[in-house]
DSSP file (Angstrom, degrees, kcal/mol; ACC not computed):
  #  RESIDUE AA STRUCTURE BP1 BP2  ACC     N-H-->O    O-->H-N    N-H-->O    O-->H-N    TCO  KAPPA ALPHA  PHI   PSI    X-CA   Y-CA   Z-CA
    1    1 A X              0   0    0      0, 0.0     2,-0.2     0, 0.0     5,-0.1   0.000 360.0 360.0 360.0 131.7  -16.7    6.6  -19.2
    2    2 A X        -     0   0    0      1,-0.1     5,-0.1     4,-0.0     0, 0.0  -0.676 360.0-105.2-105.5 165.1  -20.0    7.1  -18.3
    3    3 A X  S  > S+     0   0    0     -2,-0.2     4,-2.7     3,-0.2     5,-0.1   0.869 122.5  55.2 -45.5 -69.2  -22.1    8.1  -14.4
    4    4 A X  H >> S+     0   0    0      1,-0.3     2,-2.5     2,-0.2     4,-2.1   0.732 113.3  36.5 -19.0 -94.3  -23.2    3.8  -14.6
    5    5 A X  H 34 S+     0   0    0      1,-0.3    -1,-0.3     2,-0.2    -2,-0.1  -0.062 118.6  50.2 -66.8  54.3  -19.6    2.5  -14.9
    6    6 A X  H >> S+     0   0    0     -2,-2.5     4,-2.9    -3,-0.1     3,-0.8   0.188 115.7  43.0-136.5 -61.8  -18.3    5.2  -12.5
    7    7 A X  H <X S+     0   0    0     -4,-2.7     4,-2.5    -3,-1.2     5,-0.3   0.958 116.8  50.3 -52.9 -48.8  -21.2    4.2   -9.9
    8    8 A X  H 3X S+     0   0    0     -4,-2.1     4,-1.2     1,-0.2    -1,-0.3   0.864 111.1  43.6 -41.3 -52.8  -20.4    0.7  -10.7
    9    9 A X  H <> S+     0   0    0     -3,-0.8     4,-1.8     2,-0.2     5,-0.4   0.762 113.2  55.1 -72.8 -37.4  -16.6    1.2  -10.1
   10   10 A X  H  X S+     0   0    0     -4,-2.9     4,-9.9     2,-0.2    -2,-0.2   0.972 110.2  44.0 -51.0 -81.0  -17.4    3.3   -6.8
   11   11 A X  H  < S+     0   0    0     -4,-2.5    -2,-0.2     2,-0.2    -1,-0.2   0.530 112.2  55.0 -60.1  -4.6  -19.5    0.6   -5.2
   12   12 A X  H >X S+     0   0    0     -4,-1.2     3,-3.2    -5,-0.3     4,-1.6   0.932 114.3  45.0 -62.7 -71.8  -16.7   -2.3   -6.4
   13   13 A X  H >< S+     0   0    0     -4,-1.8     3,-0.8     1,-0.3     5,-0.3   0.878 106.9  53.7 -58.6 -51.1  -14.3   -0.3   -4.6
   14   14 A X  T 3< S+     0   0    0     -4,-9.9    -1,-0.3    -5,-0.4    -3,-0.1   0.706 112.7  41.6 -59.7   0.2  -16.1    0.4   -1.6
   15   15 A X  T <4 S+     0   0    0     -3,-3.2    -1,-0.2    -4,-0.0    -2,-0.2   0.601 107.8  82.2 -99.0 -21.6  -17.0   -3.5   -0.7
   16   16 A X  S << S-     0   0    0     -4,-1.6    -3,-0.0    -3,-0.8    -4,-0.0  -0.116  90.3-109.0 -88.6 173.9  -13.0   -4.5   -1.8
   17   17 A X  S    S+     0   0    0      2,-0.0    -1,-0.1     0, 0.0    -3,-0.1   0.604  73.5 125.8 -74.9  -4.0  -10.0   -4.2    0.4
   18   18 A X        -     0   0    0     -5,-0.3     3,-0.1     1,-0.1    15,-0.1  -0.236  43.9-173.6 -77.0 149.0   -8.6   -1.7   -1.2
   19   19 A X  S    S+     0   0    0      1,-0.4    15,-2.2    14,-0.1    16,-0.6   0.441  85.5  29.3-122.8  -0.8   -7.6    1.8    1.0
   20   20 A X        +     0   0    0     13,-0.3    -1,-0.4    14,-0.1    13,-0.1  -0.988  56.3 176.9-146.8 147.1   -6.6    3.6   -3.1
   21   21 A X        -     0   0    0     11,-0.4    11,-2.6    -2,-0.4     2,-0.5  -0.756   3.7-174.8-154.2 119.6   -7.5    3.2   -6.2
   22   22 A X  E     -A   31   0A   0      9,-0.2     2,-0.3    74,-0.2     9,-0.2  -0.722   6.9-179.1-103.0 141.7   -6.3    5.2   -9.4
   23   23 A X  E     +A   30   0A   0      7,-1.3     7,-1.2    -2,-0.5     2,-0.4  -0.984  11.0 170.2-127.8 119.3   -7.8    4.9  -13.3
   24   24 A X  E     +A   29   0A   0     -2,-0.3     5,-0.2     5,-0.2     2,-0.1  -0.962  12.2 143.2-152.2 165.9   -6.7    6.6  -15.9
   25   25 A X        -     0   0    0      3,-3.3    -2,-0.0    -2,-0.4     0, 0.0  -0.468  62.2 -58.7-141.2-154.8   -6.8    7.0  -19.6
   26   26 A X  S    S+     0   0    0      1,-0.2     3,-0.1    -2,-0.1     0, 0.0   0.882 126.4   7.9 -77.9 -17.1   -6.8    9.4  -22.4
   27   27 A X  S    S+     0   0    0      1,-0.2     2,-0.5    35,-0.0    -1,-0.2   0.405 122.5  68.0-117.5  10.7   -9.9   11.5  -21.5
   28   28 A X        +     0   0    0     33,-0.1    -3,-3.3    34,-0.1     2,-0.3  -0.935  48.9 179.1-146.6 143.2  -10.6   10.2  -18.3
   29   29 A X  E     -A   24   0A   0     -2,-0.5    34,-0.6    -5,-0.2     2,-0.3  -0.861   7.8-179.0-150.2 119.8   -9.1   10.1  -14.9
   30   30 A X  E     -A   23   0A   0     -7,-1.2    -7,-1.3    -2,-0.3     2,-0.6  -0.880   1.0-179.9-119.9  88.1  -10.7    8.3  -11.7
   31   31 A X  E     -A   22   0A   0     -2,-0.3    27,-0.4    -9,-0.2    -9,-0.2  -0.811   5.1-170.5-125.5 128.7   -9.2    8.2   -7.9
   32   32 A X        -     0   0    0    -11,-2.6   -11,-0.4    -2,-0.6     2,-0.2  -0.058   6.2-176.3 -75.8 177.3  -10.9    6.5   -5.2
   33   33 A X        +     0   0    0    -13,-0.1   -13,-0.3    23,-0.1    25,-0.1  -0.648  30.5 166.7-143.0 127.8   -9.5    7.0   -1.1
   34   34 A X        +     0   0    0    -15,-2.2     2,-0.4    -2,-0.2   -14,-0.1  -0.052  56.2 119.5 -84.0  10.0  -10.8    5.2    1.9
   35   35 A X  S    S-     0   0    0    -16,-0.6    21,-0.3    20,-0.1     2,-0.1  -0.559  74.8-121.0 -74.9 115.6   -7.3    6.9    3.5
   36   36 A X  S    S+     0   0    0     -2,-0.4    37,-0.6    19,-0.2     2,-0.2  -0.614  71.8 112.7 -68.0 129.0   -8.0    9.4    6.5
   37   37 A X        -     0   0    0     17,-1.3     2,-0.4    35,-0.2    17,-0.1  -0.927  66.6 -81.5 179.3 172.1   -6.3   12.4    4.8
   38   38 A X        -     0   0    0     33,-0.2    32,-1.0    -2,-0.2     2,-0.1  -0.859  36.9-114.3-108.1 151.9   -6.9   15.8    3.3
   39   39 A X        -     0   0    0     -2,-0.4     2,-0.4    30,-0.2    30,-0.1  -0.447  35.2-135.5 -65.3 156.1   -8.0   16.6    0.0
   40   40 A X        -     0   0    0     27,-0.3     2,-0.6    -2,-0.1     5,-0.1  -0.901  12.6-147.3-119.7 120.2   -5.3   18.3   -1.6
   41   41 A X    >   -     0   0    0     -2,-0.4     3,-2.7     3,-0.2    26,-0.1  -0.857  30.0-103.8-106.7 162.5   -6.0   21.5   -3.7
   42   42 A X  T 3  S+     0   0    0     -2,-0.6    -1,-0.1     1,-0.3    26,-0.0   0.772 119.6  45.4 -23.8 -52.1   -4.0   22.6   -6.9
   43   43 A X  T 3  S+     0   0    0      1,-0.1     2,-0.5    24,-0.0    -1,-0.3   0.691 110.9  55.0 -97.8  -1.0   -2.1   25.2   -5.1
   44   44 A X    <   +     0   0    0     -3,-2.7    -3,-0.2     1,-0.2    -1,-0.1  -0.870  38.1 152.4-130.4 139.4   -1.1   23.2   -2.0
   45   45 A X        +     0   0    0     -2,-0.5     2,-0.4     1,-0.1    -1,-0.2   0.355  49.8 100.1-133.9  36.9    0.6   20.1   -1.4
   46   46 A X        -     0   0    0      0, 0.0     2,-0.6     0, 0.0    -1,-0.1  -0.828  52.3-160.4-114.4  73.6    1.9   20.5    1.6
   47   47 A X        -     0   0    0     -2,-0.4    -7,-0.0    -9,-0.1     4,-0.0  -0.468  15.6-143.9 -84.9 131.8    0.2   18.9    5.4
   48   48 A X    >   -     0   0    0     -2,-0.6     3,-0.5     1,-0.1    -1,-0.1  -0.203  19.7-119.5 -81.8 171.7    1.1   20.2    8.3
   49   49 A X  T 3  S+     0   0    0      1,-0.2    -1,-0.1    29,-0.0    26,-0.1   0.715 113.2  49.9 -72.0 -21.7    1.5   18.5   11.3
   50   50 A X  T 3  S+     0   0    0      2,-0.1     2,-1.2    25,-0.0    -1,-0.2   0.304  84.9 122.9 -91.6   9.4   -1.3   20.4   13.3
   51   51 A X  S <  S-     0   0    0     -3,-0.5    24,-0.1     1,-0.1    -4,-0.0  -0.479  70.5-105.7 -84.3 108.2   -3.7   19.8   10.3
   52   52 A X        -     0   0    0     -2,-1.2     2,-0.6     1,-0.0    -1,-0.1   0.077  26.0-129.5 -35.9 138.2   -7.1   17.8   11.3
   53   53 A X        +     0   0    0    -17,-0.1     2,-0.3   -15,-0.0   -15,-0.1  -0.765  38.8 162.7 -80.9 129.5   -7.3   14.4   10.3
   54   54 A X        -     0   0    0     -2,-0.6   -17,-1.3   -17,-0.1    -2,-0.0  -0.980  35.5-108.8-126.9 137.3  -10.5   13.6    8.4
   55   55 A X        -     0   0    0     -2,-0.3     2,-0.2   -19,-0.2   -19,-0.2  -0.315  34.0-169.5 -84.2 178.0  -11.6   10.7    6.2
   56   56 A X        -     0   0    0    -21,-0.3     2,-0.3   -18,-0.1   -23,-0.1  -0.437  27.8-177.7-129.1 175.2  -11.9   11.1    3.0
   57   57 A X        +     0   0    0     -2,-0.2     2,-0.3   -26,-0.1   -23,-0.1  -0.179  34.8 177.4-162.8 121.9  -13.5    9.0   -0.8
   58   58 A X        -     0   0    0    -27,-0.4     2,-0.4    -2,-0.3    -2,-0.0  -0.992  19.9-164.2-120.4 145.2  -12.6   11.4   -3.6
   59   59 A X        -     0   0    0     -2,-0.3     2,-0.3   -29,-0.1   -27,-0.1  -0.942   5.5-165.9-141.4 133.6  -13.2   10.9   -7.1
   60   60 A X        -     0   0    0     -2,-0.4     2,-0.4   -28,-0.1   -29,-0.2  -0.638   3.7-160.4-123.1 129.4  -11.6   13.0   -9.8
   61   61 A X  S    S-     0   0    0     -2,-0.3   -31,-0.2   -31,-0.2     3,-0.1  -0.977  73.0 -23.5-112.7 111.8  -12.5   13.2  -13.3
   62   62 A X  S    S+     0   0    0     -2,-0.4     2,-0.4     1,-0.2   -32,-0.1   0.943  93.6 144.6  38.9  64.7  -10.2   14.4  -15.7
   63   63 A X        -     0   0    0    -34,-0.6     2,-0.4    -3,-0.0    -1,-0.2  -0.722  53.2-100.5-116.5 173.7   -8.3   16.2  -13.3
   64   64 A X    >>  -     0   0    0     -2,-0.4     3,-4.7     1,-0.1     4,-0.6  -0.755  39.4-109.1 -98.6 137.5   -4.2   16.9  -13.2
   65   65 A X  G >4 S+     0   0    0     -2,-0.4     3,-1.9     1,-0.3    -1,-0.1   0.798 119.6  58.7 -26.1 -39.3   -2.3   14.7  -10.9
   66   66 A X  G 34 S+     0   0    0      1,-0.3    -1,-0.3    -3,-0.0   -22,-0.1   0.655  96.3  57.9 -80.1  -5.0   -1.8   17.5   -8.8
   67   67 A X  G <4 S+     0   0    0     -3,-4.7   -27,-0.3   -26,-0.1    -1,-0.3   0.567  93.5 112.4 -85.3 -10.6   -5.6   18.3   -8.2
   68   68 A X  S << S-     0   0    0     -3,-1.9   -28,-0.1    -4,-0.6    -9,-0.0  -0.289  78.7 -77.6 -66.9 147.7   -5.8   14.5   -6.8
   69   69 A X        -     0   0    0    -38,-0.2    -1,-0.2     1,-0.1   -30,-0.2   0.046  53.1-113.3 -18.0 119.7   -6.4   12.9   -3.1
   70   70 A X        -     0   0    0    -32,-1.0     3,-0.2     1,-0.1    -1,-0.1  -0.271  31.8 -97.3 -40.2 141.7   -3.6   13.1   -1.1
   71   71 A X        -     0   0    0      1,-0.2   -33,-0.2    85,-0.2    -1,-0.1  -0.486  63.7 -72.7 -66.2 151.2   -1.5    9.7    0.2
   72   72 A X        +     0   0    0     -2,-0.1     2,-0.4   -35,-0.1   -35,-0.2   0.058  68.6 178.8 -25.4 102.4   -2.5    8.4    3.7
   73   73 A X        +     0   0    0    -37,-0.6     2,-0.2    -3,-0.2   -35,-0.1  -0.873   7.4 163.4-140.2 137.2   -0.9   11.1    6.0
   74   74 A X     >  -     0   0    0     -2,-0.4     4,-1.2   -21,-0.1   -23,-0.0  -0.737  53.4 -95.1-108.5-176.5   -0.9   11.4    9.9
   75   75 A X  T >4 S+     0   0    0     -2,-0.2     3,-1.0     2,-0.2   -25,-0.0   0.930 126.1  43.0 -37.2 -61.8    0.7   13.0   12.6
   76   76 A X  T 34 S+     0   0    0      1,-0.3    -1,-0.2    -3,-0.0   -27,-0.0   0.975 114.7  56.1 -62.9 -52.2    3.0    9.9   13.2
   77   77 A X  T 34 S+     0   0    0      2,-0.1     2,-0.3     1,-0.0    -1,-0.3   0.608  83.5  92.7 -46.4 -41.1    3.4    9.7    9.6
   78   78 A X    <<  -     0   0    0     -4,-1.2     2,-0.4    -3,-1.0    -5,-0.0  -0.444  52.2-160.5 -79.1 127.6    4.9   13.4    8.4
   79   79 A X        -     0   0    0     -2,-0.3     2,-0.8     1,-0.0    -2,-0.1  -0.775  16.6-130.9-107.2 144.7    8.4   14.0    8.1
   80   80 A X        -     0   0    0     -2,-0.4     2,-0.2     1,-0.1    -1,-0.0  -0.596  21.0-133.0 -97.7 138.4    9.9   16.8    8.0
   81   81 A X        -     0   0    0     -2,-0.8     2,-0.3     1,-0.1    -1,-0.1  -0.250  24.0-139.4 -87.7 154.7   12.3   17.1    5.2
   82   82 A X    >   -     0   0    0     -2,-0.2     3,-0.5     1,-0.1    -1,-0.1  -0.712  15.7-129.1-104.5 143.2   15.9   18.5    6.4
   83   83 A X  T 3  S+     0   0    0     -2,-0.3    -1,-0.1     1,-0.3    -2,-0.1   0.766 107.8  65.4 -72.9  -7.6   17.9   20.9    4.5
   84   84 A X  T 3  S+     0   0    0      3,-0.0     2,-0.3     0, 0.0    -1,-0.3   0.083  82.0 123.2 -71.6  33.2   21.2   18.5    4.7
   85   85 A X  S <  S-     0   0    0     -3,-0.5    -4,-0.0     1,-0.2     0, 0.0  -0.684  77.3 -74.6-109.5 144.3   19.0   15.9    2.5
   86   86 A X        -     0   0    0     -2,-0.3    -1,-0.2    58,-0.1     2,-0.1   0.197  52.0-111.2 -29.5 147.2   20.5   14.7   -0.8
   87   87 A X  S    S+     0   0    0     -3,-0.1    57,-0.2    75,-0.1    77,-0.1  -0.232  71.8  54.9 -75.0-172.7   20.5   17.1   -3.8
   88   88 A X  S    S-     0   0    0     76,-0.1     2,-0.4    -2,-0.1    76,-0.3   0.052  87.6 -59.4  87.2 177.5   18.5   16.7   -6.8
   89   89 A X  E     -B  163   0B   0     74,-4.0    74,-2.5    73,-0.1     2,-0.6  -0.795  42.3-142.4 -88.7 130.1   14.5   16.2   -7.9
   90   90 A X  E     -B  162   0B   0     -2,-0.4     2,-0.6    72,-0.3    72,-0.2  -0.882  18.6-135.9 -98.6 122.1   12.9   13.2   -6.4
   91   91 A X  E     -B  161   0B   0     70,-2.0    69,-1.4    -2,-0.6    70,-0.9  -0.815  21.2-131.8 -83.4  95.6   10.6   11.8   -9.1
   92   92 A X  E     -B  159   0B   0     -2,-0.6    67,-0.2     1,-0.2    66,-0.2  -0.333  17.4-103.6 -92.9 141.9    7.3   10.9   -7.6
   93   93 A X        -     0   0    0     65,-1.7    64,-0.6    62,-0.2    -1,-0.2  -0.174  30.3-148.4 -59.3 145.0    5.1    7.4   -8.2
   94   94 A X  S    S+     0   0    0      1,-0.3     2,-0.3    62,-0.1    -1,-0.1   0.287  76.9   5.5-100.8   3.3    2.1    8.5  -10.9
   95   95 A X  S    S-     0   0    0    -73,-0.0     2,-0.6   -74,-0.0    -1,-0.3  -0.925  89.7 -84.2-173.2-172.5   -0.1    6.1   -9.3
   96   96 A X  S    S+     0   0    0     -2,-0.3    59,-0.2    59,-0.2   -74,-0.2  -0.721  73.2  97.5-112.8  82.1   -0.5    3.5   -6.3
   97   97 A X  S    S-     0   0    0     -2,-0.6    57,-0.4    57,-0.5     2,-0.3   0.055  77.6 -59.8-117.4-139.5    1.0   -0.1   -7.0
   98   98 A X  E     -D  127   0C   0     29,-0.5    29,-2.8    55,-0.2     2,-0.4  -0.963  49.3-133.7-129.5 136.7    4.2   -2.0   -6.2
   99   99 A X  E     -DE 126 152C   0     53,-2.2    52,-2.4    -2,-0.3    53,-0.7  -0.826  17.9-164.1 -94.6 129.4    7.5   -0.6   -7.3
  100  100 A X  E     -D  125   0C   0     25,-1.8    25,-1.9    -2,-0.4    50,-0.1  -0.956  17.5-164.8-120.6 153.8    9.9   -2.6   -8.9
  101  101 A X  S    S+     0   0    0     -2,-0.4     9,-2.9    23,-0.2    10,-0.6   0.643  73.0  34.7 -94.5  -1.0   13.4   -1.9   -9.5
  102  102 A X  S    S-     0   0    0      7,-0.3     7,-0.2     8,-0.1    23,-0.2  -0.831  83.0-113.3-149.9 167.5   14.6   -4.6  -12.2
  103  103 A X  S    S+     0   0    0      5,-0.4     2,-0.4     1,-0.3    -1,-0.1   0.747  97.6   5.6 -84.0 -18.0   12.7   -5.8  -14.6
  104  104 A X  S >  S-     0   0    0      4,-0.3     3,-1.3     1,-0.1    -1,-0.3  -0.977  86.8 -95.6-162.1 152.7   12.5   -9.7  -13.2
  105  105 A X  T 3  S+     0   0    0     -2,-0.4     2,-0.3     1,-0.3    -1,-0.1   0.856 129.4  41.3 -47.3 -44.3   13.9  -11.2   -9.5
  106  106 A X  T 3  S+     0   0    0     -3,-0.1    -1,-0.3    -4,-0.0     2,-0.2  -0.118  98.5  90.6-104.7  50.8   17.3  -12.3  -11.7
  107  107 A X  S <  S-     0   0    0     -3,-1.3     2,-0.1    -2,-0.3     3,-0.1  -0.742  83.6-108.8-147.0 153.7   17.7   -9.1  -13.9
  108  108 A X        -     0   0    0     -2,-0.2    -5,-0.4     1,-0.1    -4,-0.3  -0.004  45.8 -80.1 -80.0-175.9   19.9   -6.2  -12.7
  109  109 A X        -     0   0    0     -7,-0.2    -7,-0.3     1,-0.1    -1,-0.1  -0.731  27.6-132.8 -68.5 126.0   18.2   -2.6  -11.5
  110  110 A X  S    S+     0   0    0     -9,-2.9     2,-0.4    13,-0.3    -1,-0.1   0.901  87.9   9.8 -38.4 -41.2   17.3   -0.4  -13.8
  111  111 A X        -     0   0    0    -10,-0.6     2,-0.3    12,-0.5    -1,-0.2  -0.983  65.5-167.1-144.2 135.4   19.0    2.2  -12.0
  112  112 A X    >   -     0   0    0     -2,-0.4     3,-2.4    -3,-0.1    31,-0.3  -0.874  46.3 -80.0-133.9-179.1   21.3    2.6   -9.0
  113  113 A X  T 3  S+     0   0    0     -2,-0.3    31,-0.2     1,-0.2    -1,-0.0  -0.182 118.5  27.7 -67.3 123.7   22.5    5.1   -6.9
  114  114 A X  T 3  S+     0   0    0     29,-4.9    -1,-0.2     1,-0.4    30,-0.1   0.137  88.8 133.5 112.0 -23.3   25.6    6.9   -9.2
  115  115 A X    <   -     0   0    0     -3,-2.4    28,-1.6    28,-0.4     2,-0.9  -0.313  55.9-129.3 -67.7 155.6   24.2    6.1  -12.5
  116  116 A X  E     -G  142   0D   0     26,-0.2     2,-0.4    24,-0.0    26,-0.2  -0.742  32.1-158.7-112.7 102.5   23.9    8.6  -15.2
  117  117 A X  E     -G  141   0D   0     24,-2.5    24,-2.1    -2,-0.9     3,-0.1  -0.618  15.4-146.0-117.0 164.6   20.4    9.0  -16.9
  118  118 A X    >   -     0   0    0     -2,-0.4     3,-2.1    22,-0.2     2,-0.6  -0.215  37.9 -90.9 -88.7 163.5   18.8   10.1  -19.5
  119  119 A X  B 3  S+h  137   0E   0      1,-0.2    19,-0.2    19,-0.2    -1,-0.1  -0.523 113.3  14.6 -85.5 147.1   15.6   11.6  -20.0
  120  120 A X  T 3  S+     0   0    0     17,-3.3     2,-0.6    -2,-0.6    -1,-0.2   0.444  92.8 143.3  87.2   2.5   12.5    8.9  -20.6
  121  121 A X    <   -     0   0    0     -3,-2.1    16,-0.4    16,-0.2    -1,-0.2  -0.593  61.0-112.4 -66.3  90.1   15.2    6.3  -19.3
  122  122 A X        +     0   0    0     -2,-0.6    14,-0.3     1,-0.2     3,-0.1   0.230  39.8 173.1 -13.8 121.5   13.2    3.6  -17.1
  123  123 A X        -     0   0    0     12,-4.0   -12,-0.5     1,-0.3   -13,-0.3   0.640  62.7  -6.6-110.7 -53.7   14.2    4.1  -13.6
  124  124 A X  E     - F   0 135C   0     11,-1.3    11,-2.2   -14,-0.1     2,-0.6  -0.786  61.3-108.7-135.2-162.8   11.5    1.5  -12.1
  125  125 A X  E     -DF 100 134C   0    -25,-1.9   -25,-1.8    -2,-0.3     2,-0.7  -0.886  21.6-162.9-101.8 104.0    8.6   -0.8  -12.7
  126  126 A X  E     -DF  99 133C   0      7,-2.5     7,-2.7    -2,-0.6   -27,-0.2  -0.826  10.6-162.8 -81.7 100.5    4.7    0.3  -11.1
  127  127 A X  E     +D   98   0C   0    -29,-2.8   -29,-0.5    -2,-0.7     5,-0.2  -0.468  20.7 165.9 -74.6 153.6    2.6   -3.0  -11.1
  128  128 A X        -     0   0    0      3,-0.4     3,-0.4   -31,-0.2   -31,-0.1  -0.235  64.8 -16.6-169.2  87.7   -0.9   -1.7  -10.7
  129  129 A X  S    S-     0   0    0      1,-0.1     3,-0.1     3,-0.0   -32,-0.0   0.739 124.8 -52.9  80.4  46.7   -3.7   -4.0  -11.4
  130  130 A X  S    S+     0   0    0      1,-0.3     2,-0.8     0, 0.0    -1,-0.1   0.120 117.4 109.0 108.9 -35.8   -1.8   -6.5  -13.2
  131  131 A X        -     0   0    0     -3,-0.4     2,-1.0     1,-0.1    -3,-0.4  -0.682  66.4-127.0 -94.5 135.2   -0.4   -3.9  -15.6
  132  132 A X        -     0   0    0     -2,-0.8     2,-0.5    -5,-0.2    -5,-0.2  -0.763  18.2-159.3 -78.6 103.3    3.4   -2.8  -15.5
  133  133 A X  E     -F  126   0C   0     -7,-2.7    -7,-2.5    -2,-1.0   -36,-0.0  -0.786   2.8-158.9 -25.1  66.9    4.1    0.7  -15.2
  134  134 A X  E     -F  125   0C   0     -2,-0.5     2,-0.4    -9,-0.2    -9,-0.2  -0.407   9.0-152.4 -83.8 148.6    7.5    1.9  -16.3
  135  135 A X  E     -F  124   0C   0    -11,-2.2   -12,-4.0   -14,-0.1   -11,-1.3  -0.992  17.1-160.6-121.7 129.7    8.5    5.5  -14.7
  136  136 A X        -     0   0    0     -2,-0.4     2,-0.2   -14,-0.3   -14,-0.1  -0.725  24.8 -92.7-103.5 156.7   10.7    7.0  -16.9
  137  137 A X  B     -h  119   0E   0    -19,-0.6   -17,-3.3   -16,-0.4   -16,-0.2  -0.477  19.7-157.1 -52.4 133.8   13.1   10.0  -16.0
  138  138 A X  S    S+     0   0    0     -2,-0.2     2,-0.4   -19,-0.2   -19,-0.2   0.426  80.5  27.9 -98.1  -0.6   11.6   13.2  -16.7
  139  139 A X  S    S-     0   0    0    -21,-0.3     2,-0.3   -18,-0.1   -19,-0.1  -0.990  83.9-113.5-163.5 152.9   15.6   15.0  -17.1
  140  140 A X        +     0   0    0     -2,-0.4     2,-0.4   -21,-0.1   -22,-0.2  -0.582  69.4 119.8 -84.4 147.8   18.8   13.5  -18.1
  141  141 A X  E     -G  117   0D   0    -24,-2.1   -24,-2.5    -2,-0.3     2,-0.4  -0.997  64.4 -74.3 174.3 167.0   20.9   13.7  -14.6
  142  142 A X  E     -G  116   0D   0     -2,-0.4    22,-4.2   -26,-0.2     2,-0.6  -0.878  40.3-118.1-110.4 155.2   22.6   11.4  -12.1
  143  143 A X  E     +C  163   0B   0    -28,-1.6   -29,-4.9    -2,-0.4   -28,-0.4  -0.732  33.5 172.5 -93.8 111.6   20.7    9.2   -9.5
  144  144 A X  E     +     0   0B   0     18,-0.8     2,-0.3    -2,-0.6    19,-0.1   0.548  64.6   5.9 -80.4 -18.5   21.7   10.4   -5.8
  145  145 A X  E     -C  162   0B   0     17,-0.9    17,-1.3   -33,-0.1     2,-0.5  -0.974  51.8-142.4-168.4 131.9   19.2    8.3   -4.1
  146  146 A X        -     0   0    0     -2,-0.3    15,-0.2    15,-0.2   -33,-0.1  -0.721  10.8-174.8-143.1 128.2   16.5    5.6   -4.1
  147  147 A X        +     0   0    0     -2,-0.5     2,-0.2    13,-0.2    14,-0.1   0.189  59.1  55.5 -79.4 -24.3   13.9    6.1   -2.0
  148  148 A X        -     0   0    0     12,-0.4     2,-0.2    10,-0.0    12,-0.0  -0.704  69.8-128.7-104.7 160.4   11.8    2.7   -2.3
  149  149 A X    >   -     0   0    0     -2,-0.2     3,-1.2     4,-0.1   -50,-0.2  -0.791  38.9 -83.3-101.3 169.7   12.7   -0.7   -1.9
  150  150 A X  T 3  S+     0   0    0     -2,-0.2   -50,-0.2     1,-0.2     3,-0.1  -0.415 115.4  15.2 -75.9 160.0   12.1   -3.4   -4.3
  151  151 A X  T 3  S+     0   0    0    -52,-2.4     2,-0.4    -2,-0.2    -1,-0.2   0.946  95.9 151.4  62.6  38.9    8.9   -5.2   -4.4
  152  152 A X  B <   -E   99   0C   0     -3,-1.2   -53,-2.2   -53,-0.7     2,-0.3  -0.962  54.2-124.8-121.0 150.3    7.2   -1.9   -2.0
  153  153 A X        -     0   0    0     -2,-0.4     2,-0.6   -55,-0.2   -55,-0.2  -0.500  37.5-166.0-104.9 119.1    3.8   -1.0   -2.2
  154  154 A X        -     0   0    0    -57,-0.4     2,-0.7    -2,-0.3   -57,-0.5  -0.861  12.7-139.7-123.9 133.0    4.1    3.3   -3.1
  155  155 A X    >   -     0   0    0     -2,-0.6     3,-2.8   -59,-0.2   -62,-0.2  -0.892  40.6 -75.2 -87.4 132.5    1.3    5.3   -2.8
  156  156 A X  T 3  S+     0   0    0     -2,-0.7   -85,-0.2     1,-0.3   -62,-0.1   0.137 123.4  17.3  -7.4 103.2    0.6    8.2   -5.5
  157  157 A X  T 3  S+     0   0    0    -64,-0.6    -1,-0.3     1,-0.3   -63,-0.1  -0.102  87.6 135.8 102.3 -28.5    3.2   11.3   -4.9
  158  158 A X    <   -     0   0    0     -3,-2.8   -65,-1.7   -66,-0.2    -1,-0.3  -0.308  67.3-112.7 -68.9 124.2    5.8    9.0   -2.5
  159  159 A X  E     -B   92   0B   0    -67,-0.2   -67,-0.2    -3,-0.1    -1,-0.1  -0.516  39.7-178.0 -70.3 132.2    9.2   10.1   -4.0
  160  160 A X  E     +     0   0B   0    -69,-1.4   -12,-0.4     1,-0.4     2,-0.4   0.509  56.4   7.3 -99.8 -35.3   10.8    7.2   -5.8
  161  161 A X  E     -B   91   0B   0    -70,-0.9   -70,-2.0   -15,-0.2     2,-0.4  -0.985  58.4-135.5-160.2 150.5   14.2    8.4   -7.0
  162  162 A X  E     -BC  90 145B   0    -17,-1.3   -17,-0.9    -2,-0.4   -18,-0.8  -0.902  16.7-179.3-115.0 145.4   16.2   11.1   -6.8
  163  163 A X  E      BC  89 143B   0    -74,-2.5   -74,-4.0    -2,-0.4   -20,-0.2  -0.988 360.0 360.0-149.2 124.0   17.9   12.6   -9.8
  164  164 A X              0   0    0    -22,-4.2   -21,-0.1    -2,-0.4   -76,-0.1   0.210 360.0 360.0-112.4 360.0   20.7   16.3   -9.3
């Protein structure tokens, strides 16, 4: 991808409705923000509650998920997670769509809470421009929890399933 279709893709975004936008391919990876947030660096992903709010537009090139723009957070917005909270790894959106949980409205769930899965096993669907996203399990395990509803709009990092 070259500076042109970067600029290009910048000034689309900024005129459109849009508060995220994520790109990626095999050499190249692109994420817009308009979200008041903090940039997020490699070693921290953590915001406190006392952390200034500032807005934000970052764009990332070939970077690793975890060097990307934080999701929208504010004050009201951060929870603190409690140590009674379901076991397992919650298994985080890879980009900023709509999740769904079956594959079509009259098809069953891929996965529901008690199921036993494998790894690379679909757990849901991420629509994200048109294209469907499957997120597979990254470890074979049972599902304690899920964390989205169907047909909800998940920003990039909101844990989606939970897997012990």
């Amino acid at each position: 991808m070259n500076i042109n279709e970067i600029k290009d893709l910048m000034a689309q975004f900024d005129q459109s409705s849009l508060r995220e936008f994520s790109y990626k391919n095999q050499s190249d990876e692109l994420t817009f923000s308009k979200n008041e947030g903090q940039a997020v660096t490699p070693s921290a992903r953590v915001v406190s509650q006392a952390a200034p709010i500032q807005p934000s537009v970052g764009i990332a090139n070939t970077l690793s998920q975890t060097e990307m723009l934080a999701p929208e957070t504010t004050e009201e917005t951060v929870s603190v997670a409690k140590p009674e909270a379901a076991e397992g790894d919650v298994v985080e959106s890879p980009l900023v769509g709509v999740a769904y949980l079956a594959a079509g409205p009259d098809k069953p769930p891929f996965v529901s809470v008690g199921d036993q899965v494998k790894k690379g096993q679909t757990l849901m669907i991420i629509e994200a421009m048109k294209v469907m996203n499957e997120v597979p399990s990254p470890k074979d395990g049972l599902v304690t929890e899920i964390l989205v509803q169907n047909e909800e709009m998940v920003e990039f990092g909101k844990g989606l399933v939970r897997i012990k």
